[in-house]
Each structure stands twice: as C-alpha cells, then as structure tokens.
N, C-alpha and C positions, 0 to 999 in steps of 0.2 A: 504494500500500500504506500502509494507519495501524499505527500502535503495535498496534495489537487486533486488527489480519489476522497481525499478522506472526507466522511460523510459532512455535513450543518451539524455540530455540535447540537444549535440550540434546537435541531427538530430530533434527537434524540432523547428518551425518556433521561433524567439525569442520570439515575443510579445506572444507566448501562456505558453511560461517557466516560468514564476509566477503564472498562474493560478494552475498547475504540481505542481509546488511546496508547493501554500499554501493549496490544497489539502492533502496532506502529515504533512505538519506540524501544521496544524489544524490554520492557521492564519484567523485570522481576518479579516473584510473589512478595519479597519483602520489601520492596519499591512499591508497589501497589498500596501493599499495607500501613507502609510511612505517608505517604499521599493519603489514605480514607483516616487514619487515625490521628496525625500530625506526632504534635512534640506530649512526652508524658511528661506526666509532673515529676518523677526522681530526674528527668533528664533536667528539664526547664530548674531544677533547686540547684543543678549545678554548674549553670550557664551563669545564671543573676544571685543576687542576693534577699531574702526576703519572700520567696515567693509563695505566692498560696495558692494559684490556677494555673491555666492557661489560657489564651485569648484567642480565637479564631476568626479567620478573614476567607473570605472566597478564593479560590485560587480557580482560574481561567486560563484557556488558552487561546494564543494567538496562532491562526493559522493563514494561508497562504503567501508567506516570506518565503523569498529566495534571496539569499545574501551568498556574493561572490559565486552565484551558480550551482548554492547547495540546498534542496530545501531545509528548512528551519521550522521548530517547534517552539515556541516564546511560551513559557509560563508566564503568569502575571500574576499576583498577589497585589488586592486592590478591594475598595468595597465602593467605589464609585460608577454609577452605573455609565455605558455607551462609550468607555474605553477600550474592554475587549473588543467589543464591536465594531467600533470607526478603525480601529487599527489593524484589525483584519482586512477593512473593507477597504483600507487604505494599501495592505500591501497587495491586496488584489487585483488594484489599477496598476500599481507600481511592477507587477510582475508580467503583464502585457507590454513593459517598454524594456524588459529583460531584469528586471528585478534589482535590488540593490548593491551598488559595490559599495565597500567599505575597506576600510585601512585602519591600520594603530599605529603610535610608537612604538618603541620600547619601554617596556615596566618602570621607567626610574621614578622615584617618589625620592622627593626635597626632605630633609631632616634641619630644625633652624636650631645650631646655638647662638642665643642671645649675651652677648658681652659687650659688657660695661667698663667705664672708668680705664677708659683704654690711653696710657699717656701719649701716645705717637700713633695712629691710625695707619700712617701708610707706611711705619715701620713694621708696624703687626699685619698689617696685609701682605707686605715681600717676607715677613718669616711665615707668615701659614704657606703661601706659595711655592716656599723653596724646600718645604718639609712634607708638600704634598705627599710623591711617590713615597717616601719613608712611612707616613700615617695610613695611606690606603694599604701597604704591607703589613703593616701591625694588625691593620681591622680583619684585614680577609684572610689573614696565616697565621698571624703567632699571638693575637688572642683568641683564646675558646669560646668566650660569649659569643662575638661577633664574628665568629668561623661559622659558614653555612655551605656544604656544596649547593644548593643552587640557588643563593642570591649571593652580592656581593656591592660593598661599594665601591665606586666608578666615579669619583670625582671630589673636589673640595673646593667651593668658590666664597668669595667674601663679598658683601655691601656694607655699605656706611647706612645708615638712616638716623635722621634725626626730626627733631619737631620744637614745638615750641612750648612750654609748662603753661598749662592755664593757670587758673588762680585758684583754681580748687587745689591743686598738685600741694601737697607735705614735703615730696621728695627736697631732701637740704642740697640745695645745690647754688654756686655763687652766680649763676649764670640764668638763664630764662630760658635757656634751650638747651633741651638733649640732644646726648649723642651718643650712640651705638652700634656696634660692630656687628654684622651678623654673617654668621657663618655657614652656610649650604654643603649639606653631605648630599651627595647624589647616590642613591642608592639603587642599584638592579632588584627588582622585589621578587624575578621570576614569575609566576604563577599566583602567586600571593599579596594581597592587596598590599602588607609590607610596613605595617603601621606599628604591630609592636618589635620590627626587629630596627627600624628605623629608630624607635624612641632609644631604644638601648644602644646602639653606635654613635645616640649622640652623648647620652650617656657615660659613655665611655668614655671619650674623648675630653670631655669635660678638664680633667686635670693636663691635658698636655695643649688644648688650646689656651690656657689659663697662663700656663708658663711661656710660650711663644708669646704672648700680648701685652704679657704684663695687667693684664686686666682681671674682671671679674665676670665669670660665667653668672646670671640667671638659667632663666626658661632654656629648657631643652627638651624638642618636640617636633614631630612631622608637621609638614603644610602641608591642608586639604586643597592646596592649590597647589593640582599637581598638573602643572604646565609644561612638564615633559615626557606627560603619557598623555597623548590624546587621541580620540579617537574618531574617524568622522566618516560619514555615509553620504552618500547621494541619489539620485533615480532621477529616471524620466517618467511622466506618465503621459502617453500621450492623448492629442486630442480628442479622438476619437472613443477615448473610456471616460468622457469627464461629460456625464448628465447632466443637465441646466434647466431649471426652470423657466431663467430668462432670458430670452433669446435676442441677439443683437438687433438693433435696428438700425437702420442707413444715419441716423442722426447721431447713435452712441453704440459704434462697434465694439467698445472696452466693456459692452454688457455679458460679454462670455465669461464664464467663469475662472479659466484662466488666467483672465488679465485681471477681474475681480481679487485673487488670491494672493497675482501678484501684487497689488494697492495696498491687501492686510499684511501681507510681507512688509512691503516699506513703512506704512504705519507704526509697525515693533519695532524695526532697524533704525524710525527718524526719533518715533517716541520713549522714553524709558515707561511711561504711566503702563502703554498700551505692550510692553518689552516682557513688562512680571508679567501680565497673563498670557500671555504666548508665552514666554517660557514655562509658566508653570503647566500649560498642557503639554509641552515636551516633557519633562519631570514627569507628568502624570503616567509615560509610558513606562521611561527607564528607571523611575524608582518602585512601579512595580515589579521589574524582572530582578532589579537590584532584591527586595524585599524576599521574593519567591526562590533567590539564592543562595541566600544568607549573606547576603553585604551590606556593608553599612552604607544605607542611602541616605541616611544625615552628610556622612561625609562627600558622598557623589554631590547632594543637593548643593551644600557648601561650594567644592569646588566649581561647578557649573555657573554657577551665580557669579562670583567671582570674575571667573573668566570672562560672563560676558560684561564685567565693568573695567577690563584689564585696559582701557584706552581711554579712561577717564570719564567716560559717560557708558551708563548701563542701556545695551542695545540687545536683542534678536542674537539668538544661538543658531538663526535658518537663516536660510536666502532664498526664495524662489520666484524663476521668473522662469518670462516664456522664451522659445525660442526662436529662431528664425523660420522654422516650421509648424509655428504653434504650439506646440508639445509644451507642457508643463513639468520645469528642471529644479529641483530641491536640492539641497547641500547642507549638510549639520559638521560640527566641529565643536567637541568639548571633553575637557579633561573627563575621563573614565577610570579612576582607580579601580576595578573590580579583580576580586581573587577567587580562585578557585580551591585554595588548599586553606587551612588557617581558618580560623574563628568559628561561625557558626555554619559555616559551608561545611565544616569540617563535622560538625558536633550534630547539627540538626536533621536527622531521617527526610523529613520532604525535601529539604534543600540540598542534600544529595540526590532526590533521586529526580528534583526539576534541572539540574545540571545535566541528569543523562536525559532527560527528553530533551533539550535541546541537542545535544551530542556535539556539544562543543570539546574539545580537548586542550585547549589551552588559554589563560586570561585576558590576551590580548585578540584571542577570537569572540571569546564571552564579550570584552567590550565592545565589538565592532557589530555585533546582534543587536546590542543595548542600545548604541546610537541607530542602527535603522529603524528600532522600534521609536525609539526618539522619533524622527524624521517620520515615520508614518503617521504618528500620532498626532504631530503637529499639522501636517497635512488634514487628516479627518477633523479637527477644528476647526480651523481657519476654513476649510472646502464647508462646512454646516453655517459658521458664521458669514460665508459671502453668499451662500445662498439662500438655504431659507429660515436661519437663523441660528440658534444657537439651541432655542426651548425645545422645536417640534422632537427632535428625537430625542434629548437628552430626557425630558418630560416627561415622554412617553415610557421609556423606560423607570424614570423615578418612580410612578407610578403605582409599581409593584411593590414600592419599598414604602409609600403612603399607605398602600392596602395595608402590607403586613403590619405598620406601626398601629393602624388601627383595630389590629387583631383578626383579621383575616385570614385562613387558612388552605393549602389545599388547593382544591378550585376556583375557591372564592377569591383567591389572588389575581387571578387573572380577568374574574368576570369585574370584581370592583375597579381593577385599574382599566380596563377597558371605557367603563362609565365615566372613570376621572378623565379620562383622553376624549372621549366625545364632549365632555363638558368644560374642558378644560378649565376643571377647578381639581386643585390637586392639595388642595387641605385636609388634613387628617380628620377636620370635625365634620366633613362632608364625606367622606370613606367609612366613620361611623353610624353617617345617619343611612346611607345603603346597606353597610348590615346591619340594619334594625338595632343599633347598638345606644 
C-alpha cells in the first residue's frame, strides 16, 4: 500500500484507522499498543517530577506528502481542529506539481558562555582563538564527559555584546553600560537534538575560558536559536489544482487565487501584526509533529520566532508567489533542532513508534518533513483565508467539539454539529438546547 492507495482516514470507522495504518507502516504489535494506550503512569513518574496522571491529545495523521520523492506519513499530535485536514489537503495539491523538496544543515547547535568583567576584550578574543584547536581536543578526546562517538564539537567563536543599564539595574558598576564577552561552542549534535550535551561542554569549559580572559564566566547554556541547523522546503502547486470561488474578471485579473495568496504572503512578509499569525499557523503544523515525536516544540517554537526577527523587524517564515506560468511557488526556511535519539523520543512508546511511521532514519530528515508540513500548513491557511475565509471550514469542524462540550454523545455529535453548521450558531448554550438539555 503507498501514501495515495491508502484509504480517507476520516471515512473509516475510527477504531479500524490503526489497524490501516500499521498495515502500511509495517508496525508492530507493540507499536500498535504504544499508539492505543500512550504513556503509563510509572513511565510518565519518571520523565517529570510530581506526577499524578496523564494527559491525552489526538494524534492524527497527515497523508499525501511526498518529500524528496518519498512518500511520507506525518503524525500530528494537536487538538485543534482542520489542521490535519488543510495539510493533507495541502500536500495533495503540492504532490500534483511533484511534491516537496526539502534540505537541512548540518546538526550544529550554538552552546553560549556568558563572561564578564573581561579586562582586555580583544586580548581575550586572540587567546580563545589561538587555543581553539587545543580546546576542541580536550572536548572530543581527553575529556570523558564530553567524549561522544557520534557528536562532537566543531568550533569556538567569540562576540562582544553590550547595552546600556536602565535605572532599575542594582548591578555596581562605575559605568552605564555593559559589556560582555560571549563565547559560541558549535557543536555537531548528530541525530540528537543536543541540548543536554551542549549545556555540559559549556560547562566544562567554564574554568579554562575563565583563565584565557581573565574574566568571569556566568550563564552557560545552548541557544534555541539554532541558526546553523536549518531547514527548508518548497513546492509548486500548480494552476490547475487551485479551486476558486472567485473567478477573474476582465477588470480585476488578480481575483484568482493565486495571486490572492500571493497578496496574504506579502501582507506577513510587509507586516509583523499580520507575521504572528501566519507564523503561528506554520507552528500549528511542525509543533504538532514536533509534539507526536517527542521534541521539545517550546524550543523549535523559540527558535522559529527568533529567526524570523533575525533582520531587525519580525517578518513571514514563507514566501509565495506565482510564476511565470501561473503555478503557485512556496519556500519555508527555519531553524529545526529536532532529535531522534535522547529525551523523550527516546523514553516515550508512541513517540517511538510515530518516528517509524514516518520512517525517517535520520534528524536532519525528521526536520526536513517538519518544514514541509510547515509549508503545507501554511498554505491551507492562507489558501481558506483568501478565499472563502477563515470560519467556513475551520467552524464546521469546531462544531463537533461545541456538540461534545455540550454533552453530546455518539451520534448525537455529529447530528448537533450538523445543526450548528446550518445555523451557524456555534454556542454551547444552543448545542444544549438541541439536546433537550
């Protein structure tokens, strides 16, 4: 069975859509059984601290992706509704114009020591410089903590940053402005998102860039702005898959949709207002898959955001416009720390076994899925907002979640949100007065 046999998920009874599925991905009985039962409580007591449940979210899948000429299975973990949906129904178009290619970096993730009270700056920047090679030796051979065969660090750069003390500031200082040295370990993370072996090399280090500077170490800790792993997608979708409601006229040819999409593209790219919510329906895609693999999508979220204020004004993570043949061209580009080994990919049963439905094998593949799902997602937004809005589908779907909250069961979810969708009243205290409640 390929991505494109496989049955309408949603016109399948639910309890039989895992059987469909691990069919296809060749799972396991005990992949199956991590997916229907999720995380148990002795595991979840030894993840966090404190714990007394567990907390469950839908997990969905995204189907017809083709990234790089492979099919692809996208988990999503999400409880907002006409996500899985629109980004299905986005790589659907997008697979008619040969599907998504995609690219990544290499794995490096930035580690920052913070130091202070540095008497000579640009003498402590030509000693960290000329001690480089020697320190990346120590990190990746002849100490044990920070000995890993397969990550290792790969670099050692220095900035200056300073600022100016407001008036709230206590720090004793004879001056009105800071000054501080900061020091970048570039680390290779491998396959692993790289964030506790990152905190530990700088860690380490601490005493020998203390003695090079003359200064004083603070903070020492990874950037979530990891601007030397990035990863980025693009498509074509072309003319001829893109339905429109409203159709050009000899007066205003830019009524295609199309060009429509491209206008809400420039709109994010001109405005920062109109930037957060277009970004955050990219995020809505890749911090599901993030979530459904065990990665930390706080951190993805972070860096993302980030990135796109890296030029002094917060803009658009997309670009899309048309082309010389009509066709509709998208491009996404954003830091992707995602790991495949380590944390809770490692520890958690369903997030190993969402890893082998997609059947990704390595974390710079994992990110490069992440960003098309990105890029589709923002597509099926933007493609709903230029055409016929933003409510009709999203609503319609909400609907079910209106029935449920007003205690509707069964079949009666579907027949009450039905009524909310012809009526379009989609308040809970009118979901109770249909069931007689």
């Amino acid at each position: 069975m390929t991505n494109q046999s496989l049955p309408k998920l949603r016109d399948v009874p639910a309890q039989d859509r895992l059987a469909i599925l691990a069919q296809m991905a060749n799972l396991s009985d005990a992949d199956v059984a991590a997916l229907r039962n999720g995380l148990s409580l002795d595991q979840a007591d030894h993840m966090i601290e404190n714990v007394v449940a567990t907390y469950s979210l839908p997990l969905g899948i995204v189907t017809n992706l083709v990234v790089n000429g492979r099919e692809v299975l996208a988990p999503m973990v999400i409880e907002e509704p006409s996500v899985v949906a629109g980004c299905s129904f986005a790589a659907k178009l997008a697979r008619a114009g040969g599907g998504f290619v995609a690219s990544s970096d290499e794995p490096i993730m930035i580690g920052q020591i913070q130091v202070l009270d540095v008497p000579d700056m640009e003498a402590a920047r030509r000693a960290i410089a000329d001690a480089t090679p020697e320190l990346i030796e120590w990190l990746n051979v002849l100490n044990p903590p920070t000995r890993d065969p397969y990550t290792r660090s790969v670099g050692i750069e220095t900035r200056v940053v300073a600022g100016q003390l407001d008036s709230q500031s206590q720090i004793q200082n004879p001056k009105s402005k800071i000054e501080m040295l900061v020091v970048h370990v570039l680390y290779h993370a491998g396959d692993a998102m790289g964030a506790n072996m990152v905190n530990t090399v700088c860690e380490a280090l601490t005493p020998k860039i203390e003695a090079l500077t003359g200064g004083r170490v603070n903070l020492r800790i990874l950037s979530n702005l990891a601007d030397r792993r990035l990863a980025r997608a693009r498509c074509t979708i072309p003319a001829a898959e893109l339905e429109d409601e409203r159709q050009p006229t000899p007066e205003n040819p830019n009524a295609r949709i199309q060009y429509r999409i491209e206008e809400a593209s420039l709109f994010a790219e001109f405005d920062p207002y109109r930037a957060a919510t277009h970004n955050k329906g990219i995020m809505n895609g890749i911090d599901a898959v993030a979530l459904a693999t065990g990665n930390d999508w706080r951190a993805i979220e972070a860096g993302a955001h980030a990135y796109a204020a890296r030029n002094g004004r917060y803009t658009s993570l997309t670009r899309w416009r048309v082309n010389d043949k009509g066709d509709l061209t998208g491009e996404i580009e954003l830091p992707l720390a995602a790991g495949m080994v380590g944390g809770a990919t490692r520890v958690h049963p369903s997030a190993r076994a969402a890893l082998k439905i997609m059947g990704v094998r390595t974390a710079r593949e994992l990110a490069e899925v992440m960003a098309c799902v990105g890029l589709a997602q923002n597509f099926a937004a933007i493609r709903a907002l230029a055409n016929e809005g933003i409510q009709r589908g999203h609503m319609t779907l909400h609907a079910r979640q209106v029935a449920m909250a007003a205690g509707a069961t069964g079949e009666q979810v579907a027949r009450i949100a039905q009524q909310l969708v012809a009526e379009r009243n989609f308040k809970v205290d009118r979901a109770k007065e249909l069931l007689g409640n």
